[in-house]
N, C-alpha and C positions, 0 to 999 in steps of 0.2 A: 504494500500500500504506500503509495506518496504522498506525502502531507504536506500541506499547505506551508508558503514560504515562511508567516508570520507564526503559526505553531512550529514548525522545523528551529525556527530562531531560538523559540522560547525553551524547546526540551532542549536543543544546544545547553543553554544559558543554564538552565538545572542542571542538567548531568556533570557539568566543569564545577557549579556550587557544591553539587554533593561529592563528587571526586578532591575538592578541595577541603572539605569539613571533614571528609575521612582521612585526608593527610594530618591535616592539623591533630585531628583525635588522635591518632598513631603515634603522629610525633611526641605529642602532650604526653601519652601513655607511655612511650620511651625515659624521655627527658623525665619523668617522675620514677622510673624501676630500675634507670640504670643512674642514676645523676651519680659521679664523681668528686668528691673535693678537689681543688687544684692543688698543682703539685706543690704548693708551699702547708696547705693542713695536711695533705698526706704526707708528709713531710716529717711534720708538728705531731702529728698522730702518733709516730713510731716513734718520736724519740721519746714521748712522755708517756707513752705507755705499752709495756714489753708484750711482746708475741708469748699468754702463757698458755695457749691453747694445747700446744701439741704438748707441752712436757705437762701439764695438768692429765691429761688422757693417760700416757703413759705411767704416771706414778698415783693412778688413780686408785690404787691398795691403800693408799697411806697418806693422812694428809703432815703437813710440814708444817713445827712454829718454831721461833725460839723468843729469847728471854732477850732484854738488851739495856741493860743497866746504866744508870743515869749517869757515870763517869765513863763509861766506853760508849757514848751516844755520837760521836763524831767519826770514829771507825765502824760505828754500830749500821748509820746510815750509810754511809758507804759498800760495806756489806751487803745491806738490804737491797741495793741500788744493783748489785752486782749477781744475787740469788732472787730477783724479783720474780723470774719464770718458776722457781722451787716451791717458794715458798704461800702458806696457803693464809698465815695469821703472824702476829709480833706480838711479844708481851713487853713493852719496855718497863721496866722497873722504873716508874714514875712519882709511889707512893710510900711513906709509912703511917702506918697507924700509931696512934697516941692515944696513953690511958685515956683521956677526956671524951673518945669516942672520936674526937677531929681526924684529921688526916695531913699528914706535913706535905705538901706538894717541893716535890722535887725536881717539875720539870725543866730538861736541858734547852737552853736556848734553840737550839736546832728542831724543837717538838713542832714547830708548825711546819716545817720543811719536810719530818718525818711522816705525819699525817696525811698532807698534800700527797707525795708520792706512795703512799699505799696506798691512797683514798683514788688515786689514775691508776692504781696498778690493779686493782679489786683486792689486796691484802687485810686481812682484817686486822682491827686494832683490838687487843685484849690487855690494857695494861695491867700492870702488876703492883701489887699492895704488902708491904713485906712487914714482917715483925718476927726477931730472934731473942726477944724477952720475956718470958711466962708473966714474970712481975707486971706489965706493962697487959699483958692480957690478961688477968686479972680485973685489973682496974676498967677495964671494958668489960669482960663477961658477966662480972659478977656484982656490977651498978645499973639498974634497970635504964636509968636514965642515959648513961654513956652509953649503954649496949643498944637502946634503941636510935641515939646520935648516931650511934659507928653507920648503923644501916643506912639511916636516911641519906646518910654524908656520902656513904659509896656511891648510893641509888644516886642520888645526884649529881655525881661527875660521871658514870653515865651519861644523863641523861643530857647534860647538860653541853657535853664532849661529842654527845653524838658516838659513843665509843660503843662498838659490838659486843663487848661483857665487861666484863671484870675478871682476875687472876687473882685468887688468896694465895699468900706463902707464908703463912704463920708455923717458924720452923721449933717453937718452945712453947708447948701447953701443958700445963700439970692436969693429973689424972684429974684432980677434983674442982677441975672445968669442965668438964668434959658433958656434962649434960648444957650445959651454958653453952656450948664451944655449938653444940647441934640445934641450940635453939637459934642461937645465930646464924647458922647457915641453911635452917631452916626455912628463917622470914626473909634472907636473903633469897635464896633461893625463888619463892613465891614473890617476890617483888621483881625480880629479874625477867622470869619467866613472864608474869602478867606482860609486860614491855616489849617478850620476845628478841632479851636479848641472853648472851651468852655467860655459864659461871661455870671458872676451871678451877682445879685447886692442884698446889705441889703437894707432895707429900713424901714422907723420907722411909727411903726402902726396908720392905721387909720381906723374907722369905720362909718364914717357919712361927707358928704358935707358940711355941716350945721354947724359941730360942731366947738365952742370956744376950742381949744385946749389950753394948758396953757403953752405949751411950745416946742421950735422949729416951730413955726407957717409957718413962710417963707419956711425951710426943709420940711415940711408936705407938703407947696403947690407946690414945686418944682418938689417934685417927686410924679408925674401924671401917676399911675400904666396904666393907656392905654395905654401910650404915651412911656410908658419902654417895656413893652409886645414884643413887634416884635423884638426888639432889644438885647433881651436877651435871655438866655434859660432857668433860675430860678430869680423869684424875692423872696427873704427871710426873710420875714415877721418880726420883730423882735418884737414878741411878749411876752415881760418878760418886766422888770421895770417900769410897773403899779403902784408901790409904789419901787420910785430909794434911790441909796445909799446916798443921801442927806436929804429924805424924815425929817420933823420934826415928823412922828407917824413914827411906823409899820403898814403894809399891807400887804396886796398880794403882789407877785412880778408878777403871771404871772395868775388870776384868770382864770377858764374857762371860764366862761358867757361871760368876755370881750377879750378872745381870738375867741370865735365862733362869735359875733360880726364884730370881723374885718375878717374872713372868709364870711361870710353872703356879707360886705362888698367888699370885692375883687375879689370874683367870680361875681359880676354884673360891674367890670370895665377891666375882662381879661380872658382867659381863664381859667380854672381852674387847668389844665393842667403846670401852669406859675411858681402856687406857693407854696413855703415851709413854713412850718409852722415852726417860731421859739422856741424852748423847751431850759428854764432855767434848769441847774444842780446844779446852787448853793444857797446858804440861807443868808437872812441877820437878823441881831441881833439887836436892838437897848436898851441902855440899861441907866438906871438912878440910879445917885450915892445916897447912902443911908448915910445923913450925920448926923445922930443920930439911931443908929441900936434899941434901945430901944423904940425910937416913930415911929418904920417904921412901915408905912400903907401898906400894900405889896400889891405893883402894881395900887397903886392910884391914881399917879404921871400921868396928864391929858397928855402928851407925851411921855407915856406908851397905851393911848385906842388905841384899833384896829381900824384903818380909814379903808373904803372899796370904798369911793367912790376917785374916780381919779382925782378932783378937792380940795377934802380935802389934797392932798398931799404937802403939802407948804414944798419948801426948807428952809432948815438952812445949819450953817456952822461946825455944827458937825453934821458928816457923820456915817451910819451903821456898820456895821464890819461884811464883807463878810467871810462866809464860805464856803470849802467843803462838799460834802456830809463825807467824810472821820472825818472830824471835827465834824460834825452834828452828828455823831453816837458817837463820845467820850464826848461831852456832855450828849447826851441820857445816856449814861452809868454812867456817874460817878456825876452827879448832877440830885437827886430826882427835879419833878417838876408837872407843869399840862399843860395837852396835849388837844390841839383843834382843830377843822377842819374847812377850809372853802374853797370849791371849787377846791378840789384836792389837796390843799395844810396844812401842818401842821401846826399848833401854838403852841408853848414850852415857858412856866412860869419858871424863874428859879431863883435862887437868888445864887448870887458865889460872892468871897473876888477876888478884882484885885491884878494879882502876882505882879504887877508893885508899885500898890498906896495903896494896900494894905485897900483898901474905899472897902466897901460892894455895890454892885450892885444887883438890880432887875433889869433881862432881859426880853425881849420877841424874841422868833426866829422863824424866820417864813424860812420853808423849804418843800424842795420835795422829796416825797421818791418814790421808784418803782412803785407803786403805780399808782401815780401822774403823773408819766412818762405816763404810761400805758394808763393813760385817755387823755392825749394828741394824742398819736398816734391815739386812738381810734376817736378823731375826726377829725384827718387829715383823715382819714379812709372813714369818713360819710361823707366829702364834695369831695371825691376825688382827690383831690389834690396829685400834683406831690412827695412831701416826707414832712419829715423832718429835722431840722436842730436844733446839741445840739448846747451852749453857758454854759458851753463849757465842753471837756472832759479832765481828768486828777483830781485823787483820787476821781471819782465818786464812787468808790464799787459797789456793784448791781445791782447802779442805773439802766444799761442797760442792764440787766441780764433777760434771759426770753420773752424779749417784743415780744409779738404776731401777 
């Protein structure tokens, strides 16, 4: 059929209107499903916030925190900066608690720098509330009114921080707090949750009912991992200072045999699901002055032997000299010596001039290297357990480089 000039005109004239309104709609439909940032956010995008997708997936057994204490906050963020794909939470040690119920704020100048990038990174923030004086918990548990302060005061930097829980490490409680110490974590507990947000607690290792602990006895029986379980959403195992910085030998700090132990141990008092396994990053040295360098017996000095059992670790009042792994590798470097292993952990022989006393010293250092890390995850791994948790990060190097 042929149609008339002035109709032939007019369907022309529609069919180019609607071949053009369906371009446009296409194109609109495009430019909205695929739009692009230009290459300066895409840019921006990467550098302020890390690719944690694929290493999340992969280490999706196990979630990752650690602790970052208010005087290593400057290597602490650095760290953080450098494990941002690892890591799932941070507990900076931000706080102590005070008889009156208040809370000392300790935070490091760098805390808003620290926030900022975990808050780009998706890292959760769980800081941390510490108290190593029974005395001092006392005067909170056992005053209604402080006791009900301490709550409100926590709940409120919270809330008020916008912070994803709270971390308790209350590492000294006498037995007879202990129903105080549950009422406490109790109404914490129920004010947290109301909020939807998160409550961890440390706790210092145990592996047997039975056993003569040598120290902190009261604190061991306080905290009754059943009786914490419901109440929290990580208990964090603090499994490191096996041989502490007081010890009169060297030791292990954090062996394997008696970290699977207190796993073995805590999966029959809660779910396994509950708990984190504590991982040292740092080394201790213990070291003896040589005050005739011509009759020195190198490393004969009977508080030099390597103790490995947990009851030989008698305190004294000279203390170890804590290291970095950062430290640990400039020794390894610049002082020849002899290297030994026990249970995941190093033992370094070494003999060095003090820059200070300028007295010749034979050391022993006992440290962890990647390694050592490595076997620890790998047995958070074999019992299931909810993660890990370092002690602590900042100038680790490698330490967490890699982990599987």
């Amino acid at each position: 059929m042929i149609l008339p000039k002035k109709k032939f005109v007019l369907v022309a004239i529609t069919g180019i209107l609607v071949t053009l309104l369906v371009a446009l709609g296409w194109f609109n439909q495009n430019l909205l499903t695929s739009k692009k940032p230009s290459s300066n956010q895409s840019s921006q995008t990467k550098s302020q916030i890390p690719n944690k997708i694929d290493t999340k997936i992969a280490n999706k057994e196990l979630t990752y925190t650690s602790w970052i204490p208010d005087w290593g906050s400057e290597s602490g963020l650095e760290s953080l900066k450098q494990n941002a794909n690892l890591l799932d939470s941070i507990s900076p040690v931000w706080y102590d608690a005070l008889g009156s119920g208040e809370l000392q704020d300790k935070t490091p100048k760098n805390s808003a720098q620290m926030l900022e990038f975990a808050d780009q990174s998706g890292i959760e923030v769980i800081p941390s509330i510490a108290c190593f004086d029974h005395e001092i918990m006392t005067q909170i548990l056992q005053n209604q009114t402080n006791l009900d302060k301490h709550i409100e005061n926590i709940t409120k930097i919270v809330v008020d921080n916008n912070f994803d829980g709270i971390d308790i490490d209350y590492e000294s409680i006498k037995l007879s707090d202990k129903d105080k110490f549950f009422e406490f974590l109790e109404k914490l507990s129920a004010k947290l949750k109301a909020l939807n947000k998160k409550l961890t607690i440390a706790v210092l290792a145990k592996w047997g009912d039975e056993i003569n602990y040598p120290g902190l006895k009261e604190t061991r029986a306080v905290q009754d991992w059943a009786k914490i379980a419901p109440l929290v959403d990580e208990i964090r195992l603090m499994t490191y200072d096996y041989t502490g910085a007081g010890s009169l030998y060297p030791g292990p700090i954090g062996p394997l045999e008696w970290q699977e132990e207190v796993l073995k141990y805590a999966i029959t008092k809660a779910p396994k699901e509950k708990f984190v396994l504590g991982v040292h990053l740092y080394a201790y040295e213990r070291w003896v002055e040589v005050k005739d360098p011509s009759q020195d017996k190198k490393f004969e000095d009977p508080t030099l032997a390597f103790k490995t059992d947990f009851d030989q670790q008698k305190s004294t009042k000279e203390s170890m000299r804590s290291y970095t792994y950062q430290t640990v590798k400039r020794v390894l470097t610049d002082y020849p010596g002899q290297k030994d292993e026990y249970q995941g952990e190093k033992i370094y022989k070494y003999s060095k001039t003090n820059d200070s006393t300028g007295i010749l010293e034979n050391r022993v250092m006992v440290y962890i290297d990647p390694e050592g890390v490595q076997a620890r995850v790998d047995l958070a791994k074999k019992y299931q357990i909810q993660g890990v948790a370092f002690w602590r990060i900042g100038a680790d190097g490698e330490l967490l480089k890699g982990l599987k």
